[in-house]
N, C-alpha and C positions, 0 to 999 in steps of 0.2 A: 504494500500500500504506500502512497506515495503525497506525503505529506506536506502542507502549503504547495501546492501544487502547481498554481499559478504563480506566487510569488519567487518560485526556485526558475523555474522555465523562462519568467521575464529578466533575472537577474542575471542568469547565467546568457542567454539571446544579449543582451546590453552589452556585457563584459567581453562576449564574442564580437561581435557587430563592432566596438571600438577597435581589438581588434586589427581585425580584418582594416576598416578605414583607416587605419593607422598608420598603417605600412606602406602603402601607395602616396600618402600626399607627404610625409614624412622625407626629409633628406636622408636620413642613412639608418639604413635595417641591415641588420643580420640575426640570420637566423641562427639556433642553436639545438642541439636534441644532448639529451644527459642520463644520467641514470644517479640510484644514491641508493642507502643504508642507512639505519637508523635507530633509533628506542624510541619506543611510542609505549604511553601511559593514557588509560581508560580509567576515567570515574563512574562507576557504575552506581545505583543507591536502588536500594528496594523497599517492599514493603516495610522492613522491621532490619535493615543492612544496609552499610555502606561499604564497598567493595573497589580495589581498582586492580587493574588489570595489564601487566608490561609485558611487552614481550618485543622483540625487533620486525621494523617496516620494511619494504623496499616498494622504489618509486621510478618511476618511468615519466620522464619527463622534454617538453619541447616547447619551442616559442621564439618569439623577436625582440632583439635589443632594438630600439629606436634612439636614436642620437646620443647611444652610450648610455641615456639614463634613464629612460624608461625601459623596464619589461614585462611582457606577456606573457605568462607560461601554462601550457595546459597538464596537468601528474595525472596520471594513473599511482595509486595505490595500496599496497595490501599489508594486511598485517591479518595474522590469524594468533590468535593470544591464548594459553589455556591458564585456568586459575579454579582453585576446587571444584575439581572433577565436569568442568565444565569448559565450552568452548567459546572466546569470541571471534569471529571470523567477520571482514572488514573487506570490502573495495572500493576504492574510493575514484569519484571523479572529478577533477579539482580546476578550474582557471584561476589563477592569481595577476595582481600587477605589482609592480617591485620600483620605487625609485631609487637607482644606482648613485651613493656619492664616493667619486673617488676619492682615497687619500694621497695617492702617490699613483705614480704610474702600475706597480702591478697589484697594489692591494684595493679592494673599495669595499663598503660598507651598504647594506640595503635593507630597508623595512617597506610591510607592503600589507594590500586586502588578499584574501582569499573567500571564494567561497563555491560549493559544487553541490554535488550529494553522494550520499554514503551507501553502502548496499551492507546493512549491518544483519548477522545473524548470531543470536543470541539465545540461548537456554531453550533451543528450537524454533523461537520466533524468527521473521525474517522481514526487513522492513528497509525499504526505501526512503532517504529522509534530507534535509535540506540539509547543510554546515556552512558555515559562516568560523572567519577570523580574521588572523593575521600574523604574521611573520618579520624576524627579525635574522637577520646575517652577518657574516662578514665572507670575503673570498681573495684569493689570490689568483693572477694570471701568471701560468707556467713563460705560455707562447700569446701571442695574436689570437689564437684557435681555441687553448685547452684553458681551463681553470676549475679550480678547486674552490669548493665553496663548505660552510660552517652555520649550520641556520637552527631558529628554533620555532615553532608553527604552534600556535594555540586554537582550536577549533572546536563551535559551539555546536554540541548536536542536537537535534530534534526527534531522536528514538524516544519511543514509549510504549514498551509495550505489555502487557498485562500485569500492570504492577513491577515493572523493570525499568527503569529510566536512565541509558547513557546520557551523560549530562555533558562530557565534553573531552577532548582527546588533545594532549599533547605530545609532539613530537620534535625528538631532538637530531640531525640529521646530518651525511657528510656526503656531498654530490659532485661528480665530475662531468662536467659540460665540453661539448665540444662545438664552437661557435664557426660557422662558414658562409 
């Protein structure tokens, strides 16, 4: 089931559709595709429990640098957690925007929105659901091409389901990009 359903469809379409226009009217895009690893932490709360749930993400990620400091990124990713004798399993689909400040020529620094939906499966429930946050980093460029990046993702979830409520997922994360 698929929850604010218009409001996740309209937000996510915006964040797309910029985008997209972004790039063509924009003096200088490059694009880039990456991958990462990670720790991710679930706040789970129930009827009569509060629970959280760690275990490691990995992420699939692509997008456009615009004039070096704007970014677009779209992740895929997953995390499947186990914590008393139970499972959470997690896919995530994510657009973000990221303002890039350099500090120096190979280092910069980047905080940003995120927000997608979640494909959360929990205690046998399974639900579709809107997340919303935001992101903090820092990165290093190796080359022109390659860089290493250092980020931290805080993300509000909107699962609920029989008396289960993920409340919100944080993740700590280490990505190599490759920009061309």
């Amino acid at each position: 089931m698929l929850k604010n359903n218009s409001v996740a469809k309209k937000s996510v379409a915006a964040l797309s559709l910029a985008l997209l226009l972004s790039g063509p009217a924009a003096a200088s895009v490059d694009w880039f595709v990456g991958g990462g690893v990670g720790y991710q932490n679930d706040s789970i709360k129930g009827d009569s429990y509060k629970k959280d749930s760690e275990d490691a993400t990995y992420q699939l990620r692509g997008g456009a640098i615009v004039n070096d400091n704007h970014r677009f990124t779209g992740t895929y990713g997953y995390a499947e957690n186990k914590f008393d004798g139970t499972k959470l399993e997690q896919h995530m689909f994510l657009v973000s925007y990221d303002y890039l400040y350099p500090v120096n020529q190979d280092i910069y620094v980047f905080g940003g929105a995120t927000m997608g939906l979640s494909d959360s499966k929990l205690y046998g429930n399974s639900s579709t659901d809107f997340v919303w946050g935001g992101q903090v980093g820092a990165g290093y460029r190796f080359t022109e091409q390659v860089s290493v990046e250092l980020a931290y993702r805080y993300l509000d979830q909107d699962y609920n389901e029989r008396g289960v409520k993920l409340e919100d997922t944080q993740q700590v994360g280490l990505y190599l990009d490759y920009r061309f």
